[in-house]
C-alpha positions as CSV (number, residue, x, y, z in Angstrom):
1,X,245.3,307.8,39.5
2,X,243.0,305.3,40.2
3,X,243.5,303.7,43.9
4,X,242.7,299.9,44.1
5,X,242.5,298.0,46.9
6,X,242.0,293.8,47.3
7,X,240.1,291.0,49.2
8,X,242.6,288.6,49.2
9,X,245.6,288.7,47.3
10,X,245.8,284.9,45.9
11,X,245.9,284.2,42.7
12,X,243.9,287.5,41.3
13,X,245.4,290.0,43.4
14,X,249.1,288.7,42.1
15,X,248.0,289.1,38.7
16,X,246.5,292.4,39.2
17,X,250.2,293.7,41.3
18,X,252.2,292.3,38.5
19,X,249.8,294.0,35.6
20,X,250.2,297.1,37.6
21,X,253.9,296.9,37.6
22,X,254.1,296.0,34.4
23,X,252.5,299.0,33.1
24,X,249.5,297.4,31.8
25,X,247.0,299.7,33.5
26,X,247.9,302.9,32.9
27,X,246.5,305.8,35.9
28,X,246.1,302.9,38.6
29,X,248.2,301.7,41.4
30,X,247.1,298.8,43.7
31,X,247.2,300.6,46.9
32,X,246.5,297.9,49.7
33,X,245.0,294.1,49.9
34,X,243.6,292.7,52.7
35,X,244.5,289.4,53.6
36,X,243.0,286.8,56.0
37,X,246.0,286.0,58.1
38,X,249.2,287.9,59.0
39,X,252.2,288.5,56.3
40,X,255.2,289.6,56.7
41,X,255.1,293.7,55.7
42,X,256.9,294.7,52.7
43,X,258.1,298.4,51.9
44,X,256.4,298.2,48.5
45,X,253.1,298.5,47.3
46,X,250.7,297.0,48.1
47,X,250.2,297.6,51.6
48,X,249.0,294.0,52.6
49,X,247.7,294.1,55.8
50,X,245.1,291.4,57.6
51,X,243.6,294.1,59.5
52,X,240.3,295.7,58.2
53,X,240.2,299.0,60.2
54,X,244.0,299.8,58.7
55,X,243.0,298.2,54.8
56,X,239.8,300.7,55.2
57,X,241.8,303.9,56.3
58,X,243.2,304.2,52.4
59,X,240.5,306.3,50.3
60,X,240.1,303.5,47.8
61,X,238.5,304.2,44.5
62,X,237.8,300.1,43.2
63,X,238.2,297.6,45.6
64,X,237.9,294.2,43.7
65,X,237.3,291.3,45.9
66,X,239.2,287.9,45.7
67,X,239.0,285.9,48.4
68,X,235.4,283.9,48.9
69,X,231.6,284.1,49.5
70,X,232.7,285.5,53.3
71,X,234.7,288.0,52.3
72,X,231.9,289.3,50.6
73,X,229.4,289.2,54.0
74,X,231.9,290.8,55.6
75,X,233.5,293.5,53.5
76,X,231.3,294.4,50.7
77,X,228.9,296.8,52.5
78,X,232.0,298.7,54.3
79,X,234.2,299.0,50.8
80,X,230.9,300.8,49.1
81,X,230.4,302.6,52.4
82,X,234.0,304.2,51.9
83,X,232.9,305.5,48.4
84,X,234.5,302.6,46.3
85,X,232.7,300.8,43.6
86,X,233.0,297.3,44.3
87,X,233.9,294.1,42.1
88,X,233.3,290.7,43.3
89,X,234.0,287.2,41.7
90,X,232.8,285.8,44.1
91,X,229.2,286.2,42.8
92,X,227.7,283.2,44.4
93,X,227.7,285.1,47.6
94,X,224.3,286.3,46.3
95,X,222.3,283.3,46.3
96,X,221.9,284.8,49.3
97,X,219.0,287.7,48.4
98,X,219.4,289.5,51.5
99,X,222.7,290.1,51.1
100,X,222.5,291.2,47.5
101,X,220.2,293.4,48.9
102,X,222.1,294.9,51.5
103,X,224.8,295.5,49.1
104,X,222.8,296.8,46.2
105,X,221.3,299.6,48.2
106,X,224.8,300.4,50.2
107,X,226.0,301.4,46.8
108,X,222.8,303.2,45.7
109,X,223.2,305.3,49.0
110,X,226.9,306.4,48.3
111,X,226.8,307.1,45.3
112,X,228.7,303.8,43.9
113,X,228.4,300.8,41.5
114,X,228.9,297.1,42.1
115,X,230.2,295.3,39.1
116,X,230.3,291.6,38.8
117,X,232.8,290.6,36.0
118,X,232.6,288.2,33.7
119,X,236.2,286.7,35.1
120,X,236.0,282.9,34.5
121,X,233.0,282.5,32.2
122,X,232.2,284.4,28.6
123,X,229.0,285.0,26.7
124,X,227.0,286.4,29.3
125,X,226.8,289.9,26.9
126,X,224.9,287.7,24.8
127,X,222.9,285.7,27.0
128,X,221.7,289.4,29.0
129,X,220.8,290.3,25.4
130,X,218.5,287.6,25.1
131,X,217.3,287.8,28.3
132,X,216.0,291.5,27.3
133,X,213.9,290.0,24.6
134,X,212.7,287.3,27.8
135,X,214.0,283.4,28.0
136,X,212.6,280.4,28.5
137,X,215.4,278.7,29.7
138,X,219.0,278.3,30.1
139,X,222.0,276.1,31.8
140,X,225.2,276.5,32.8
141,X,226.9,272.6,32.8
142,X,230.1,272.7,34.5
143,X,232.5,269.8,34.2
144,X,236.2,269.6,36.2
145,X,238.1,267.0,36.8
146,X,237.8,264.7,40.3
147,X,240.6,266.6,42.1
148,X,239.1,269.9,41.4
149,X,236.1,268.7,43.4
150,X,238.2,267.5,46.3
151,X,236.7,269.1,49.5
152,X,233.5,269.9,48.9
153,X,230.2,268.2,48.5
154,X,231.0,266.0,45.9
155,X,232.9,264.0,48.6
156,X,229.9,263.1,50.1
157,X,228.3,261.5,46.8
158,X,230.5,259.7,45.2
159,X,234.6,258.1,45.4
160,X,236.5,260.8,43.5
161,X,240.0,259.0,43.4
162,X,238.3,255.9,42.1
163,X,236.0,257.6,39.3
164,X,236.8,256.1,36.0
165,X,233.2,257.7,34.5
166,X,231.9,261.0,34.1
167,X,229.8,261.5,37.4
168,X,226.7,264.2,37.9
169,X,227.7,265.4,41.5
170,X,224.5,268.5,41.2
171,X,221.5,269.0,38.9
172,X,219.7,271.6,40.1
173,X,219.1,275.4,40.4
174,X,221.9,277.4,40.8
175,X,220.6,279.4,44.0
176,X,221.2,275.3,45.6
177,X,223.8,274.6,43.6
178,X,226.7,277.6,44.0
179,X,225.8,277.9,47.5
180,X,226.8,274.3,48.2
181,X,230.2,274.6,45.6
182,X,231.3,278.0,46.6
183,X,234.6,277.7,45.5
184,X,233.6,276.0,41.9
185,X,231.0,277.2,40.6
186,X,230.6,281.6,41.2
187,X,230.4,281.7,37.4
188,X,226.9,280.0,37.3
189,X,225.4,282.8,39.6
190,X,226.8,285.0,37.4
191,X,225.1,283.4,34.6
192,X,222.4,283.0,36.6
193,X,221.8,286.7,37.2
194,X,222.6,288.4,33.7
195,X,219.9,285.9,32.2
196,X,216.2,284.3,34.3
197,X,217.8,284.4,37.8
198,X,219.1,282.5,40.4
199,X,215.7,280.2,41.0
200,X,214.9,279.2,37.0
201,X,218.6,278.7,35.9
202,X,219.7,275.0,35.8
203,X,223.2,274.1,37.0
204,X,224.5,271.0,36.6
205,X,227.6,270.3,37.9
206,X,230.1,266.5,36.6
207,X,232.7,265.0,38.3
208,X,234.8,263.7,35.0
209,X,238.0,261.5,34.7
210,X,238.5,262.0,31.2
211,X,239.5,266.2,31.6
212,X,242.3,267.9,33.1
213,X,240.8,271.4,32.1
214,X,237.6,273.3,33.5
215,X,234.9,272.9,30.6
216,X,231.7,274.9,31.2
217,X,228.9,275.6,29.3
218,X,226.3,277.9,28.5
219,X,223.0,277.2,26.8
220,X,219.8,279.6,27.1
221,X,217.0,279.9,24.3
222,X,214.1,282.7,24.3
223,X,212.3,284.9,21.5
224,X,214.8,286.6,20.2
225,X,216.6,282.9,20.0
226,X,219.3,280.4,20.7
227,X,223.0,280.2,22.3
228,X,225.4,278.0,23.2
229,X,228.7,278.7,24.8
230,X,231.2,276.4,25.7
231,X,234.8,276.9,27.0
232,X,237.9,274.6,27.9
233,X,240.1,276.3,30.2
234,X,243.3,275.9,32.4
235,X,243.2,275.4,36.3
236,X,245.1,277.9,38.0
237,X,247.9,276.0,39.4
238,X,247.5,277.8,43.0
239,X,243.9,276.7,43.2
240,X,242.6,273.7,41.0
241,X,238.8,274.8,41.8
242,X,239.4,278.2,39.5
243,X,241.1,279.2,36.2
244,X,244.3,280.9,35.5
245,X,241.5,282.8,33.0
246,X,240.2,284.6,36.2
247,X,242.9,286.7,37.0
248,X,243.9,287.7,33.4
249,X,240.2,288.3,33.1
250,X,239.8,291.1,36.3
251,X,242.9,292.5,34.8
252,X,241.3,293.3,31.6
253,X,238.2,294.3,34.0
254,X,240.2,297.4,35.0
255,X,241.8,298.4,32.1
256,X,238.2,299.4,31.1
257,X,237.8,301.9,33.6
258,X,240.6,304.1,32.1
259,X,241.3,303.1,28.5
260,X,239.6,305.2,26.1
261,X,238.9,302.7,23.7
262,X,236.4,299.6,25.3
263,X,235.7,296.7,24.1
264,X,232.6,294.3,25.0
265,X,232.0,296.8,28.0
């Protein structure tokens, strides 16, 4: 049985109780989450608790995290020091090197792997492929809608109720970019680090009107060739700022540590 345990139980963590319910990972059970602020205790499964001493007693195999950029400073290290491999989706907690650091050799010393998903954003297989072969460049161009930028930076720069035009909010490297959008924009770090890093990655991020869906894109070109990748995805209604995608997407994470047959591992 594989023991999981959750940052956060938003929008991912639901997902990943009601796919365990549902019997769509077979040989796991979502043991505990921990949560930022009290709940009311429930006899069932999960054990959600706000309390990190009583979250870390469980012997927890996976613990996927869900729940922000500090969740990661403050967790990551201890969930790998308990023997569990990590996943985090909230990759632009790395921008920070030292961190990454920290984290990367935690693992390495207990004997454990940190995975960063895919989740909200596809291709990066391909684009890690290329980068093997070396890139010259690539960008990851993220357009939402106004509201979806509502409290954060972009509030600063321009009007966002009164935008009637497509507005660049952030053109820049993605090390500047996710660590001033955490909520927005984790899937350019991830993009950033399966292809020519956090530094030579350009992220540009738009401000448009015209959308009501999340429309990223990917775009990279080296010496084994070209790519572009662009998807068009739904807001998760609990949280404009990421996609319903996300959650489906972890789920799908897991069932690849225990099915037999895997599929774009």
């Amino acid at each position: 049985m594989l023991r999981i345990g959750m940052l956060g139980f938003g929008a991912i963590g639901k997902r990943v109780a009601e796919a365990v319910a549902a019997g769509q990972l077979e040989g796991t059970e979502l043991t505990a989450a921990l949560v930022r602020t009290p709940r009311t205790a429930a006899a069932e499964r999960p054990d959600i608790t706000h309390d990190p001493d009583w979250f870390f007693r469980y012997r927890l195999d996976v613990v996927v995290e869900g729940a922000g950029h500090q969740a990661v400073r403050d967790h990551a290290v201890r969930a790998l020091d308990g023997g569990a491999d990590l996943y985090v989706t909230s990759i632009g907690a790395f921008t920070d090197t030292a961190l990454l650091e920290r984290v990367v050799a935690a693992a390495r010393a207990n004997g454990c792997r940190v995975h960063l998903p895919s989740a909200g954003i596809g291709g990066l297989d391909m684009l890690a492929s290329l980068a093997e072969g070396g890139l010259d460049e690539a960008t990851i161009t993220v357009r939402k809608d106004p509201a979806s930028w509502k409290g954060t930076a972009a509030e600063a720069l321009v009007d966002l109720d009164t935008l009637t035009q497509p507005h660049t909010v952030f053109d820049g490297p993605v090390r500047e970019g996710a660590r001033l959008y955490p909520q927005n924009v984790n899937i350019s770090a991830a993009t950033a680090l399966a292809g020519i890093g956090l530094d030579r990655t350009r992220l540009v991020i738009i401000a448009d009107p015209a959308i009501t869906t999340h429309v990223c894109e990917i775009s990279a070109k080296g010496r084994l060739g070209s790519m572009r990748f662009v998807e068009d995805l739904v807001p998760s209604p609990e949280n404009r700022k990421t996609s319903t995608l996300v959650g489906h997407a972890i789920v799908k994470t897991l069932r690849n540590r225990t099915a037999t047959l895997v599929i774009g591992g």
